[in-house]
C-alpha positions, 0 to 999 in steps of 0.5 A: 333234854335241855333247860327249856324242857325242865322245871326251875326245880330241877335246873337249880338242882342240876347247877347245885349238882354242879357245884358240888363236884367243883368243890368236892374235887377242890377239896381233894386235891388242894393244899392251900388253906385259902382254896380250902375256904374258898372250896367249902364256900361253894359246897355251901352254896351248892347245899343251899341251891339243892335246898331251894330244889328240893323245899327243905332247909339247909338245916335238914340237908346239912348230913348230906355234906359228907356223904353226898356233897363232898363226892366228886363225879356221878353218882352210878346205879344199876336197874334190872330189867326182868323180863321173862319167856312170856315177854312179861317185865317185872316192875315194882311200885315206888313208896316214895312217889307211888310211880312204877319202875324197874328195880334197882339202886345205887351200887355197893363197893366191890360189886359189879353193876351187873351183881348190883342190879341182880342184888337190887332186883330180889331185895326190891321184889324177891325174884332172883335173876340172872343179868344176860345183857347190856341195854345200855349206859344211861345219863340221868340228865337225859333219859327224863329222870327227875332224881337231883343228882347227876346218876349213871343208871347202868341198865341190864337185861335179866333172866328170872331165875325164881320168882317163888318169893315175889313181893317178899324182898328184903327192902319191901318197906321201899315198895308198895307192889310188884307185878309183872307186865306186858309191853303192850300193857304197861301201867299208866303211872311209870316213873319219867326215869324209866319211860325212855329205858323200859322201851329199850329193855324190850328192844334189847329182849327181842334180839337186838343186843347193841347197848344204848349210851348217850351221844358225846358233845 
């Protein structure tokens, strides 16, 4: 995907991601008092790009200076997809944009992304799983996510293990549904993060268990 095929939004959004890194790897690393100035003033920047991308205010966004902002690299996330014997996925209901999605988040320190992403599944749906397989390594600037920030999302393949306590997660407040579907009869309303990746999920599910990632330059 390239900018002609982006909106203004996301492409100032991307360039503030951008900066971001630049800074944040400035700040680290610099012992000059004068680059540090110089360094803040791009994260400024960056914070007032992402301001204009997203309709808020710098005001608003300025808590995420220290926690977002001042991280160098991408961002990385696991997502499950749970598939069971009958070729059903598990997919939940987004509060945020009503949009169905595999579950899954931002990884913890001191998990694996194939713990993260079984963690993810049952505090999203309440099903445990098991992580069988690599469907691949994905560039959230390539597979259609809208999300702001440049992410990894590392997606598995998982086995259901006990969907006795579906819908009950522990981060339902995050979810308005949760329901099982076939590839054949997916929802009409799929997040564009996930349009890409549910297809490989079910590729990886038939069999075929080469892991996807994106192409180098």
């Amino acid at each position: 995907m390239n900018d002609d095929d982006i909106g203004l939004a996301l492409q100032l959004a991307r360039l503030a991601d951008r900066l971001r890194d630049i800074s944040a790897l400035g700040l680290r690393f610099t012992k000059n008092s004068y680059d540090r100035e110089h360094f803040r003033a791009v994260q400024d920047v960056s914070l007032a790009l992402l301001a204009l991308a997203t309709g808020q205010s710098t005001l608003a966004l300025e808590p995420i200076r220290d926690a977002v902002l001042s991280r160098p690299t991408p961002f990385v996330g696991a997502d499950a997809a749970v598939i069971d014997a009958d070729g059903r996925i598990l997919l939940i209901q987004r509060a945020d944009n009503g949009l169905w999605a595999m579950p899954g988040g931002a990884l913890e320190v001191g998990e694996t992304p194939a713990a993260g992403a079984e963690r993810e599944a049952y505090e999203e749906t309440g099903v445990r799983c098991r992580a069988d397989a690599l469907i691949g390594l994905f560039d959230s600037r390539l597979c259609g996510s809208t999300i702001p920030l440049h992410l990894y999302h590392v997606t598995f393949l998982c086995m259901p293990l006990d969907d006795s306590e579906i819908g009950a997660g522990s981060h339902r407040h995050e979810v308005l549904d949760v329901a099982w579907f076939s590839e054949s009869a997916l929802p009409a309303t799929i997040d564009p993060g996930h349009v890409t990746r549910i297809p490989e999920a079910f590729r990886v599910w038939r069999g075929d268990r080469q892991a996807f990632f994106d192409p180098g330059a």
